[in-house]
C-alpha positions as CSV (number, residue, x, y, z in Angstrom):
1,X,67.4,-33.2,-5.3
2,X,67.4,-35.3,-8.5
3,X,68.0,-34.0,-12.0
4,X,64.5,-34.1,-13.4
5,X,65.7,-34.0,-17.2
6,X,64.5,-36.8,-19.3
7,X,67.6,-37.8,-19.8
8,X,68.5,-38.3,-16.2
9,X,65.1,-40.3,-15.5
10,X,62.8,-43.0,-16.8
11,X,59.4,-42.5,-17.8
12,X,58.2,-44.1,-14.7
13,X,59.9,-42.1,-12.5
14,X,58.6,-39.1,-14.7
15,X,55.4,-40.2,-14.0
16,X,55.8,-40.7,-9.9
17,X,56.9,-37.3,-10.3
18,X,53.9,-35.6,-11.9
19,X,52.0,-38.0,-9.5
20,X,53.7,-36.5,-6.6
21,X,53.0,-32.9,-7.8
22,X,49.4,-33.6,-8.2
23,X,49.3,-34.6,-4.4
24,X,51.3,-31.7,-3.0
25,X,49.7,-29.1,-5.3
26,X,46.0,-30.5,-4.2
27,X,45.3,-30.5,-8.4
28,X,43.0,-33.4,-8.0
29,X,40.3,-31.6,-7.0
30,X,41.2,-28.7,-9.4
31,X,39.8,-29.9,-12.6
32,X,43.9,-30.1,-14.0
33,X,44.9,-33.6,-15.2
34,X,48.6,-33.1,-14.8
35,X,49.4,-36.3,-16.0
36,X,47.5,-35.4,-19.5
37,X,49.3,-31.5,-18.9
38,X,52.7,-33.1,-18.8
39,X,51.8,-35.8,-21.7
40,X,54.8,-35.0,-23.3
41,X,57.6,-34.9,-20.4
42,X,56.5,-38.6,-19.6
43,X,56.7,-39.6,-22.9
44,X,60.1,-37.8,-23.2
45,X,59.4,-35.7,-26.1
46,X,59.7,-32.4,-24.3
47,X,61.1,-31.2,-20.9
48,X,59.4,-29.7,-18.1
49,X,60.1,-26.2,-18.7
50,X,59.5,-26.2,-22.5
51,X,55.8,-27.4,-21.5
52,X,55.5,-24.9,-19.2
53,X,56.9,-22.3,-21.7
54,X,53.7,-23.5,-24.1
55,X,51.2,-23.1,-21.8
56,X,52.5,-19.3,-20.9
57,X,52.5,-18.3,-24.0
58,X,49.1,-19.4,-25.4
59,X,47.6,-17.6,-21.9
60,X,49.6,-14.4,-22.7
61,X,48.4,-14.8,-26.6
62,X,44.9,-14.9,-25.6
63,X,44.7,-11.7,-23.9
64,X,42.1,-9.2,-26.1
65,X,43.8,-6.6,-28.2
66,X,41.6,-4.0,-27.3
67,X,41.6,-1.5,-24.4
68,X,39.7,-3.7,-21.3
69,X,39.5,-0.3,-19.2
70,X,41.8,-2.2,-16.7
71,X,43.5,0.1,-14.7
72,X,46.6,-1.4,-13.0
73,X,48.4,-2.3,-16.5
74,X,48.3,-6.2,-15.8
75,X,47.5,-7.7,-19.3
76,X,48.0,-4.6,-21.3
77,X,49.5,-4.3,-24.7
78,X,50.5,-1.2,-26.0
């Protein structure tokens, strides 16, 4: 498998590949514009996992503080 690093590809490869990943993952009819999610790969301004990365930690952030009476300790804070 190719080295998808920015600097191992151009930006129209990058953007084949987020294509790709769009088909395979069925996103299209998700409501998730990968290609606007991944903005910044294609433009080379930040890698794959560092967008991922982001996008983790603003959905862990947004979890609620207080206690949601959840009992199986997913989401928690303590």
């Amino acid at each position: 498998m190719k080295s998808t690093l920015i600097k191992d590809t151009t930006k129209s490869e990058r953007i084949q590949l987020v294509k790709q990943w769009e088909e395979t993952e069925g996103c299209e009819s998700s409501g998730i514009d990968l290609l606007e999610f991944f903005r910044d790969y294609i433009d080379g301004v930040k890698e794959i996992a560092e967008v991922n990365a982001e996008f983790n930690a603003r959905y862990i952030s947004e979890i609620p503080d207080e206690d949601s009476g959840m009992s199986c300790g997913m989401g928690m804070r303590r």
